[in-house]
N, C-alpha and C positions, 0 to 999 in steps of 0.2 A: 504494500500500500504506500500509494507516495504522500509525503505529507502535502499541506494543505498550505497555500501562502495567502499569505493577509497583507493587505494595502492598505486598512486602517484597522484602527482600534475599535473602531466603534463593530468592525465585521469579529473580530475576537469576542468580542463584551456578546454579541449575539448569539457566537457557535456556544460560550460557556454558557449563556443562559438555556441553550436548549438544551445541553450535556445534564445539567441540574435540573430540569425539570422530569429531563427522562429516568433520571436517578431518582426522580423523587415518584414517580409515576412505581417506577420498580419496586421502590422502598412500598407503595401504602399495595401495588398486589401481594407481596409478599404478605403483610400484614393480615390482608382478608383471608388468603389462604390458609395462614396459622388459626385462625378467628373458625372459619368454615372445619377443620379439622379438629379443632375443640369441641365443636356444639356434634358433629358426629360421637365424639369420644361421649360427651356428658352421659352422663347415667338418666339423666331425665328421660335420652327417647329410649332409655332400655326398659327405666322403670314402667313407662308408659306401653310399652310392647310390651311386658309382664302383664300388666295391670289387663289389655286388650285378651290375652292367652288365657287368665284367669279368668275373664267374666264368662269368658266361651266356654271354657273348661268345667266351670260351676254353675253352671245355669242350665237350665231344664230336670228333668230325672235323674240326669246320669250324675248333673251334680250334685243334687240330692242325696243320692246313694253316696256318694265320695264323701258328701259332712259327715254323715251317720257314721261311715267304715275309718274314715282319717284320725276321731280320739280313741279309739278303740284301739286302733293300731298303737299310735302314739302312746296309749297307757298302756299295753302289754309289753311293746320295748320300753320302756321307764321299768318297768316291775316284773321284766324276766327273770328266771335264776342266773346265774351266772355262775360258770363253772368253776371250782376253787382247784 
């Protein structure tokens, strides 16, 4: 690449202000995309896709029978024997 020749100053003052704005352009994508990578990570849209899996999961009959069976279960392992 050949360099670039300048006849004044005021063409210099121009190329750096576009150098910086494109740096700066660079600078705030980068930023969304760390931001956009975050809200993926957050536990919010996990808890809320739990929160979706469980309504489906316990609703109708079938969830029904799962309230009924789940302390049952749950108190038989609390109050198994355990082998010495």
């Amino acid at each position: 690449m050949e360099p670039k020749k300048y006849s004044s100053y005021a063409q210099i003052d121009r190329d750096l202000e576009i150098l910086k704005l494109e740096r700066d352009i660079h600078y705030r994508k980068t930023l969304l995309s760390i931001d956009k990578t975050k809200e993926s990570i957050i536990p919010t849209n996990t808890v809320s896709f739990i929160e979706k899996v469980y309504k489906n999961v316990f609703s109708g009959t079938y969830g029904t029978i799962l309230k009924i069976i789940i302390p049952y279960v749950i108190n038989w392992y609390i109050n198994r024997k355990r082998g010495d």
